[in-house]
PQR file of N, CA, C, O and H, with PARSE charges and radii, in Angstrom:
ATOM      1  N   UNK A   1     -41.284  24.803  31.167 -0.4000 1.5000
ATOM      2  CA  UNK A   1     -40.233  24.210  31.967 -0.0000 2.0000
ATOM      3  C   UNK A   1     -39.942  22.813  31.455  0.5500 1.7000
ATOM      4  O   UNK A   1     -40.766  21.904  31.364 -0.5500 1.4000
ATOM      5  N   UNK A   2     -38.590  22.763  31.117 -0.4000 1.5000
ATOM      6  CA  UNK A   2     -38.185  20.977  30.792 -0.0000 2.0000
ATOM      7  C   UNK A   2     -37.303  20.645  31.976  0.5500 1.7000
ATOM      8  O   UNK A   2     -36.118  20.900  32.193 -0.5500 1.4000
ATOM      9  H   UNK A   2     -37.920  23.501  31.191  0.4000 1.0000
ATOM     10  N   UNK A   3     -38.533  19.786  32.917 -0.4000 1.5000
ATOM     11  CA  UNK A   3     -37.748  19.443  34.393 -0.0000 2.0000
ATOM     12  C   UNK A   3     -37.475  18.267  34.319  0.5500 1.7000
ATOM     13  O   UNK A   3     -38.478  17.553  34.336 -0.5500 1.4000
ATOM     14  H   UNK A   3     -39.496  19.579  32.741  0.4000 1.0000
ATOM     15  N   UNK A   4     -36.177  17.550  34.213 -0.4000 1.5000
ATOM     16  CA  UNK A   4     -36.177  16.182  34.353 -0.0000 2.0000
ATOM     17  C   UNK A   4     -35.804  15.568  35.355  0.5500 1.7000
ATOM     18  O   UNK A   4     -34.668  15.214  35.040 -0.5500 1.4000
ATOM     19  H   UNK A   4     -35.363  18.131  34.199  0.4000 1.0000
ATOM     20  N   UNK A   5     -36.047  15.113  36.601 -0.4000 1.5000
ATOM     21  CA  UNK A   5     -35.840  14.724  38.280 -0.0000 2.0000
ATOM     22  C   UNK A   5     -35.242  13.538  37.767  0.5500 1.7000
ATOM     23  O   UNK A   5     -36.251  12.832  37.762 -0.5500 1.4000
ATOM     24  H   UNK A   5     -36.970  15.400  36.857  0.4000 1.0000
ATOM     25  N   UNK A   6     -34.281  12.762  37.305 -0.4000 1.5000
ATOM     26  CA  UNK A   6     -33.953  11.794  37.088 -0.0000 2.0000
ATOM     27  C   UNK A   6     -33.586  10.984  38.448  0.5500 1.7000
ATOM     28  O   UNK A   6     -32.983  11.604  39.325 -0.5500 1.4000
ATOM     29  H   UNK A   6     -33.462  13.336  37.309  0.4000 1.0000
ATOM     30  N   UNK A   7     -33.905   9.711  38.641 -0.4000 1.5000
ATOM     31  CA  UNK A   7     -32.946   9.084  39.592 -0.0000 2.0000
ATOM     32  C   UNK A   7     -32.588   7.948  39.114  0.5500 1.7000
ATOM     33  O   UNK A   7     -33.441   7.065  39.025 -0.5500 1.4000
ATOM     34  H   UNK A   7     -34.394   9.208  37.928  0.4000 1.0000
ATOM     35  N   UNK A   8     -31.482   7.746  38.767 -0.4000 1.5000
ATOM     36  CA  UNK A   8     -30.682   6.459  38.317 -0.0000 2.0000
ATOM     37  C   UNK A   8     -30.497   5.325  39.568  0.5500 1.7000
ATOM     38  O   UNK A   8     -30.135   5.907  40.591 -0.5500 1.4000
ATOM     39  H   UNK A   8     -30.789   8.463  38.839  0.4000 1.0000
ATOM     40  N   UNK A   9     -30.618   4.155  39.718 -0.4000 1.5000
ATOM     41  CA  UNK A   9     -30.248   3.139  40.085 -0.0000 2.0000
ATOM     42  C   UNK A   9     -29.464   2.255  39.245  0.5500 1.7000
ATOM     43  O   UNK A   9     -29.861   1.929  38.127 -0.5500 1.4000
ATOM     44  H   UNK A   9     -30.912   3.683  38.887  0.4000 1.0000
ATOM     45  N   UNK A  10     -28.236   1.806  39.796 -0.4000 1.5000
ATOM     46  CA  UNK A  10     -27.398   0.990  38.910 -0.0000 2.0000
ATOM     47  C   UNK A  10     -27.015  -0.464  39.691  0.5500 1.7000
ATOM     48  O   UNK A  10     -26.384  -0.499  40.747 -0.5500 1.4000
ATOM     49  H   UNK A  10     -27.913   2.071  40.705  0.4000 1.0000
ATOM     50  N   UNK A  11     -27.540  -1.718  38.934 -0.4000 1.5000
ATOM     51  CA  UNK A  11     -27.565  -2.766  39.432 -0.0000 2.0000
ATOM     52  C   UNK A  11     -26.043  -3.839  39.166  0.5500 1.7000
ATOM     53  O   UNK A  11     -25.635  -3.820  38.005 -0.5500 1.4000
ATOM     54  H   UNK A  11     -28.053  -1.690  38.076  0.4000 1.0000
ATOM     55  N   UNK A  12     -25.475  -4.466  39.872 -0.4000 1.5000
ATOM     56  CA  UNK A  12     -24.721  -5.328  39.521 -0.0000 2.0000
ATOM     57  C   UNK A  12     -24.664  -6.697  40.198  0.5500 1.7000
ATOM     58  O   UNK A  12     -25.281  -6.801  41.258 -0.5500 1.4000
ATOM     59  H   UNK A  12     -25.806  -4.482  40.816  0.4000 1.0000
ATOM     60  N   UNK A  13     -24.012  -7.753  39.732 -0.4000 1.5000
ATOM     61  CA  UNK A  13     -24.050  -8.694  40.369 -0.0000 2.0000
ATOM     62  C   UNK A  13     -25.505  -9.669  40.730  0.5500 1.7000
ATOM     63  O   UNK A  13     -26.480  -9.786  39.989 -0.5500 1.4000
ATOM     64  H   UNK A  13     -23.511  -7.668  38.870  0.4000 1.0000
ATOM     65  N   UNK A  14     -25.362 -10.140  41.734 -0.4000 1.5000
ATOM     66  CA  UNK A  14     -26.866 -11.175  41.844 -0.0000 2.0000
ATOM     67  C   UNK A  14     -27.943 -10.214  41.692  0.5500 1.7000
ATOM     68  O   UNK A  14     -28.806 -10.574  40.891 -0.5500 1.4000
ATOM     69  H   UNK A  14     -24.569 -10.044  42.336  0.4000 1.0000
ATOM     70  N   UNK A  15     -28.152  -8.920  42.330 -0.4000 1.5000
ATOM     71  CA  UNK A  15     -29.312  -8.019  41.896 -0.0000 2.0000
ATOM     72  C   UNK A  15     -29.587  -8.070  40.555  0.5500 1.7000
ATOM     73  O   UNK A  15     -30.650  -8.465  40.075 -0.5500 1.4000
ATOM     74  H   UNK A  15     -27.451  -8.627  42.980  0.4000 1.0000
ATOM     75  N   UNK A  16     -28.674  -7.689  39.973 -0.4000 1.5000
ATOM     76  CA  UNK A  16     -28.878  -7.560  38.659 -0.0000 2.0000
ATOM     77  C   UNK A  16     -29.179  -8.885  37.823  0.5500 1.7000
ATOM     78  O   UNK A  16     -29.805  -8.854  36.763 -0.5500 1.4000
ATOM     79  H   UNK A  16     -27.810  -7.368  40.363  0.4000 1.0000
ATOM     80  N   UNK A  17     -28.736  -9.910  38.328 -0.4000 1.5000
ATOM     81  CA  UNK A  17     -29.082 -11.352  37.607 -0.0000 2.0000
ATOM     82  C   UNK A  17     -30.426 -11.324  37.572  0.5500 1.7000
ATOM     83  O   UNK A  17     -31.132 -11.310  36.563 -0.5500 1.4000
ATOM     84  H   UNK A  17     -28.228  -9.936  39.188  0.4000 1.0000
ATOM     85  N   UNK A  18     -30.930 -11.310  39.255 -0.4000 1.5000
ATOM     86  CA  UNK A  18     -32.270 -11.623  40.275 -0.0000 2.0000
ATOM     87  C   UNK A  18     -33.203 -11.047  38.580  0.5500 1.7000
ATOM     88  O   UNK A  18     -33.893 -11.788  37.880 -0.5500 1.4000
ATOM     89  H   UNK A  18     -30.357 -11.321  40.074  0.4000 1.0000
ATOM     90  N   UNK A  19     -32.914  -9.579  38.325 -0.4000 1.5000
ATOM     91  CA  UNK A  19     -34.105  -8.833  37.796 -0.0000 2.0000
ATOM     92  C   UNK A  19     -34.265  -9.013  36.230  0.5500 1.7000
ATOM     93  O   UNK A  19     -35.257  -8.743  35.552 -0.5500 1.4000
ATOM     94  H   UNK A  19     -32.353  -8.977  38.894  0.4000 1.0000
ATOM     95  N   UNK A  20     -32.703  -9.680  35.703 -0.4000 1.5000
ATOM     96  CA  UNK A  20     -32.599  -9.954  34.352 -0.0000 2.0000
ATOM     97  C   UNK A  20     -33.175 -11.553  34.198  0.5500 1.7000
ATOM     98  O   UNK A  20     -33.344 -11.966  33.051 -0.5500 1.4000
ATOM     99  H   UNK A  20     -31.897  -9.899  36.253  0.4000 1.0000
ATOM    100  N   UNK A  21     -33.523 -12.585  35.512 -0.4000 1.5000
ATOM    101  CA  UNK A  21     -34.018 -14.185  35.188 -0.0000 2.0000
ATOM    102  C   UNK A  21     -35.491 -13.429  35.234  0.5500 1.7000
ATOM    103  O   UNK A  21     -36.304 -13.685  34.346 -0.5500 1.4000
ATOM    104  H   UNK A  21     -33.386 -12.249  36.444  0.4000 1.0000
ATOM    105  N   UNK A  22     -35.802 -12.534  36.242 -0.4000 1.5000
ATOM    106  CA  UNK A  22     -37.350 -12.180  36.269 -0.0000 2.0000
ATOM    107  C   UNK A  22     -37.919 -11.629  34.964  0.5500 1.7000
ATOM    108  O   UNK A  22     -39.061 -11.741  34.518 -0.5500 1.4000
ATOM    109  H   UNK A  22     -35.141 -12.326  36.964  0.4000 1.0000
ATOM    110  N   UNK A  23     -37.044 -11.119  34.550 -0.4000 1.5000
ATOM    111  CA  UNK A  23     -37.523 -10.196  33.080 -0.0000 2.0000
ATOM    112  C   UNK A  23     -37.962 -11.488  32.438  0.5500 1.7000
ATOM    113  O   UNK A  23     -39.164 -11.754  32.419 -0.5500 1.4000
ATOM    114  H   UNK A  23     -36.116 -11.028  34.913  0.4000 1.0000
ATOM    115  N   UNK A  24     -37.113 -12.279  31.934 -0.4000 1.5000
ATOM    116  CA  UNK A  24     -37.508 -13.455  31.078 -0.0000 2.0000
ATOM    117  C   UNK A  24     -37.725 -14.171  31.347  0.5500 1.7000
ATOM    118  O   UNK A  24     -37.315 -15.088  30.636 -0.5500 1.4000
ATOM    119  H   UNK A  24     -36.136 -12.063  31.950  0.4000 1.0000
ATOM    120  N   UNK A  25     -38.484 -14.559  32.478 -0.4000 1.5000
ATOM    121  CA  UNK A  25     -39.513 -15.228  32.782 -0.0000 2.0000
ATOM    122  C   UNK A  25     -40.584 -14.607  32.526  0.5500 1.7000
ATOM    123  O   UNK A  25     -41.209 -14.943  31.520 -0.5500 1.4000
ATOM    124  H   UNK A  25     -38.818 -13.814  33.055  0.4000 1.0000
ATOM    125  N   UNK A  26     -40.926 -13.871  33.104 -0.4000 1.5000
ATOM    126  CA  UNK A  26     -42.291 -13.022  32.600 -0.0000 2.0000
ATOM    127  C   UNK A  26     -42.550 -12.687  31.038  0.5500 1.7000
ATOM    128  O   UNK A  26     -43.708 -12.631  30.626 -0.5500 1.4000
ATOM    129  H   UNK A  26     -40.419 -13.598  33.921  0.4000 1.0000
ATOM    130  N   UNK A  27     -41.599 -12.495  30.295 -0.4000 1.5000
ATOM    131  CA  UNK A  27     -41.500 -12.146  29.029 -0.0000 2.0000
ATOM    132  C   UNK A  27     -42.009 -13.734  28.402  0.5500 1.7000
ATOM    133  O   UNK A  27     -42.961 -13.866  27.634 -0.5500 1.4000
ATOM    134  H   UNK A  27     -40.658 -12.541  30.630  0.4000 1.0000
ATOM    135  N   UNK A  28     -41.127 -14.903  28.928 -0.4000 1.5000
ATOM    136  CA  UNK A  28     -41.916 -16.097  28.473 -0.0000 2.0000
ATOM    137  C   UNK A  28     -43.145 -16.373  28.544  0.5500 1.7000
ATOM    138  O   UNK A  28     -43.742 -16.846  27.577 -0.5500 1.4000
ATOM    139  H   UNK A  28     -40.353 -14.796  29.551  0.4000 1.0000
ATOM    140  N   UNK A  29     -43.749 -16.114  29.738 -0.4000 1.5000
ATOM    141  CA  UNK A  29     -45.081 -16.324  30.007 -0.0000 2.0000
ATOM    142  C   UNK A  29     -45.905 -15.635  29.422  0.5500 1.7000
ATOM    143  O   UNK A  29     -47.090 -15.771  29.727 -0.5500 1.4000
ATOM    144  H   UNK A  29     -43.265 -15.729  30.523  0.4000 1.0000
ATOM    145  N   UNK A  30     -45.404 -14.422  28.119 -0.4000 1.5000
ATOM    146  CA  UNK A  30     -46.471 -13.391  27.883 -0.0000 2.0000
ATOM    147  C   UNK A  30     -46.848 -12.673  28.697  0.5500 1.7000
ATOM    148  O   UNK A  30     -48.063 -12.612  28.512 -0.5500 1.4000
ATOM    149  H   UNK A  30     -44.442 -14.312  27.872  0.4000 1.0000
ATOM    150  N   UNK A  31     -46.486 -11.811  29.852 -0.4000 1.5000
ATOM    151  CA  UNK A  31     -47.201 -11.007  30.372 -0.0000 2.0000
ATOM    152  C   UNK A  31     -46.737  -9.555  29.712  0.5500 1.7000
ATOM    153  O   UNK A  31     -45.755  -9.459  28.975 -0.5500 1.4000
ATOM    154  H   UNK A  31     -45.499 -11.861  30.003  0.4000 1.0000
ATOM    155  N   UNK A  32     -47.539  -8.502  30.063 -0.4000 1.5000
ATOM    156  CA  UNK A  32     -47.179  -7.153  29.045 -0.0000 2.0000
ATOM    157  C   UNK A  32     -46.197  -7.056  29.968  0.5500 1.7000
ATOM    158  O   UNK A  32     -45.992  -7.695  31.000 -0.5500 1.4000
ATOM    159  H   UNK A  32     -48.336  -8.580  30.661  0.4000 1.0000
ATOM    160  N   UNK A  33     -45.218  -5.548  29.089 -0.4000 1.5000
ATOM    161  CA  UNK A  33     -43.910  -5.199  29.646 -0.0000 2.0000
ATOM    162  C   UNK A  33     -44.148  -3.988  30.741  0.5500 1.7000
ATOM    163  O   UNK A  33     -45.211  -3.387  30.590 -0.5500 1.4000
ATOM    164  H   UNK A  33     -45.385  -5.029  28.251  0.4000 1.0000
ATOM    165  N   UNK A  34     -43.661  -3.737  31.362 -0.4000 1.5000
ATOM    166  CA  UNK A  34     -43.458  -2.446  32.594 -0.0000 2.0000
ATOM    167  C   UNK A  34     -42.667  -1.509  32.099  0.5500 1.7000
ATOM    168  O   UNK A  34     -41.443  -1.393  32.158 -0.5500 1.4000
ATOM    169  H   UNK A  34     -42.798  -4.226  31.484  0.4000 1.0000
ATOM    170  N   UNK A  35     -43.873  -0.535  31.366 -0.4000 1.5000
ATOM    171  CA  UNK A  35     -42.600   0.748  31.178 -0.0000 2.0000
ATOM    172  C   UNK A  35     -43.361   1.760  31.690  0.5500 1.7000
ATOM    173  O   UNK A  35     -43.464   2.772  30.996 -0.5500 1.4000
ATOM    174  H   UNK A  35     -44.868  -0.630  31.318  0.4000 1.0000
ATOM    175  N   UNK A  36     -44.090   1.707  33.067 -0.4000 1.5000
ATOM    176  CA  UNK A  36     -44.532   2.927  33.903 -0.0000 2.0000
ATOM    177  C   UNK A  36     -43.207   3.420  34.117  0.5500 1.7000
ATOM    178  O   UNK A  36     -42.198   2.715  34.152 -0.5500 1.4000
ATOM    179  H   UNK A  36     -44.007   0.885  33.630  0.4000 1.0000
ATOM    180  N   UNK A  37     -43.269   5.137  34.313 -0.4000 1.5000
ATOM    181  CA  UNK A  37     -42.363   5.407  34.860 -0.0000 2.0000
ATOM    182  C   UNK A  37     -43.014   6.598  36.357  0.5500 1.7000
ATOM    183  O   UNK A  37     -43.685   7.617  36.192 -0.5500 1.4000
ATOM    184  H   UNK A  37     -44.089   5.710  34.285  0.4000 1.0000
ATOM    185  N   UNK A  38     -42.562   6.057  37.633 -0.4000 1.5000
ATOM    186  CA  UNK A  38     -43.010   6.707  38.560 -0.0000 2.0000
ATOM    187  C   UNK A  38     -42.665   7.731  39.211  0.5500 1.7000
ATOM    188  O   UNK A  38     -41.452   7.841  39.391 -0.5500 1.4000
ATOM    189  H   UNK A  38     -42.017   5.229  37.767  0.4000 1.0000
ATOM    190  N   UNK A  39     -43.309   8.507  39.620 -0.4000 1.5000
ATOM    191  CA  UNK A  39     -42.527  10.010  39.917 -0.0000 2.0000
ATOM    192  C   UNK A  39     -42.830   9.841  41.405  0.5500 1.7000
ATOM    193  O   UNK A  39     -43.807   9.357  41.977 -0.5500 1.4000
ATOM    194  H   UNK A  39     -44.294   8.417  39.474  0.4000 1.0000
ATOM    195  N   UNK A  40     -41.147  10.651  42.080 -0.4000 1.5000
ATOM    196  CA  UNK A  40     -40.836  10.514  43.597 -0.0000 2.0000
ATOM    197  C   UNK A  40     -41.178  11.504  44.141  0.5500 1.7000
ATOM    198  O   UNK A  40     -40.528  11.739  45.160 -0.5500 1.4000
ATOM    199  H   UNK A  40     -40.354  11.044  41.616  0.4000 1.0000
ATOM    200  N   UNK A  41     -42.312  12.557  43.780 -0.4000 1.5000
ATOM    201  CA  UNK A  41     -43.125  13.300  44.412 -0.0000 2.0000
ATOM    202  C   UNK A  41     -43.121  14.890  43.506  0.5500 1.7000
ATOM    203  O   UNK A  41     -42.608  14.918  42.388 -0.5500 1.4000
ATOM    204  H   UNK A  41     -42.840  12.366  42.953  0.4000 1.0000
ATOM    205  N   UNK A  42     -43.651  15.979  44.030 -0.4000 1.5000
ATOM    206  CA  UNK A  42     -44.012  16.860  43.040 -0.0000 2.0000
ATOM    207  C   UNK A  42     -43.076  17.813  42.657  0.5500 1.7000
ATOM    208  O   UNK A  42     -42.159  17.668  43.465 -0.5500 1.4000
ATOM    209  H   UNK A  42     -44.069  15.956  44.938  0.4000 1.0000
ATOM    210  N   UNK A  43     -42.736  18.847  41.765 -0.4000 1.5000
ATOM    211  CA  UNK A  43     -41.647  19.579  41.420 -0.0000 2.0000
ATOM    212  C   UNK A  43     -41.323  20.379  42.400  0.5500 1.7000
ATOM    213  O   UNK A  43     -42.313  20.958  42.847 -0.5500 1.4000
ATOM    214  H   UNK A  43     -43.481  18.965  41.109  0.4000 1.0000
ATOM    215  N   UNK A  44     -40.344  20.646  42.915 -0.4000 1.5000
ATOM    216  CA  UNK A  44     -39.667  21.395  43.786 -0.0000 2.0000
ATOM    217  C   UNK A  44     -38.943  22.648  43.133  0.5500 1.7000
ATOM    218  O   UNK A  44     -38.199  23.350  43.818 -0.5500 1.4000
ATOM    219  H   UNK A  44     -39.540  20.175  42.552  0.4000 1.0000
ATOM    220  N   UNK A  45     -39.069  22.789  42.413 -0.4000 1.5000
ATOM    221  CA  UNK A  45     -37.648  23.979  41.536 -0.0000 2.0000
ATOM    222  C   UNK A  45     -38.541  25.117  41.714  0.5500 1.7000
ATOM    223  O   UNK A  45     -39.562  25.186  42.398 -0.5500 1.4000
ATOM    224  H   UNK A  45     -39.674  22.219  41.857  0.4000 1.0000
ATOM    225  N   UNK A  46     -37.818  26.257  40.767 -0.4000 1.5000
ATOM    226  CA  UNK A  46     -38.362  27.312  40.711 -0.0000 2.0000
ATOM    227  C   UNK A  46     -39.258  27.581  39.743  0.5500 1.7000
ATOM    228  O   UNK A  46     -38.944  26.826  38.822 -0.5500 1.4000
ATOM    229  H   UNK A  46     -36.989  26.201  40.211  0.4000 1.0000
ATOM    230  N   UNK A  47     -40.228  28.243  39.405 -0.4000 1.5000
ATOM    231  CA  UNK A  47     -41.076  28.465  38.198 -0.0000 2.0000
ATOM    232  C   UNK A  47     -40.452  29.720  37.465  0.5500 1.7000
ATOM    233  O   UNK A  47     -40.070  30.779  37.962 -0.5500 1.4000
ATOM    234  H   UNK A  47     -40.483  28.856  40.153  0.4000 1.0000
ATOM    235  N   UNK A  48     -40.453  29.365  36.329 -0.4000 1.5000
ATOM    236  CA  UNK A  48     -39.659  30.287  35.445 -0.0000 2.0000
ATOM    237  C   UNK A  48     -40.639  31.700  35.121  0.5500 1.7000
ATOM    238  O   UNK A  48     -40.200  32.606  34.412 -0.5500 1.4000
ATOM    239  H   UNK A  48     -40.763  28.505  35.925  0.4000 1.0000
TER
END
């Protein structure tokens, strides 16, 4: 099975500033990057 549950969030405006000054700040300071990606609970579909 290639299940991909995607959920997109799309940011604009001050949200989107808020998370792009946080990025580079943290990126200045050296801290590692966040590329967990978290899953919103278990597969629901059908089994093939």
């Amino acid at each position: 099975m290639n299940s991909q549950p995607w959920h997109v969030h799309v940011l604009t405006g001050d949200p989107l500033e808020q998370v792009r000054r946080r990025n580079l700040e943290e990126m200045a300071a050296g801290k590692p990057s966040k590329r967990d990606i978290f899953t919103h609970g278990p597969y629901e579909g059908r089994p093939s």
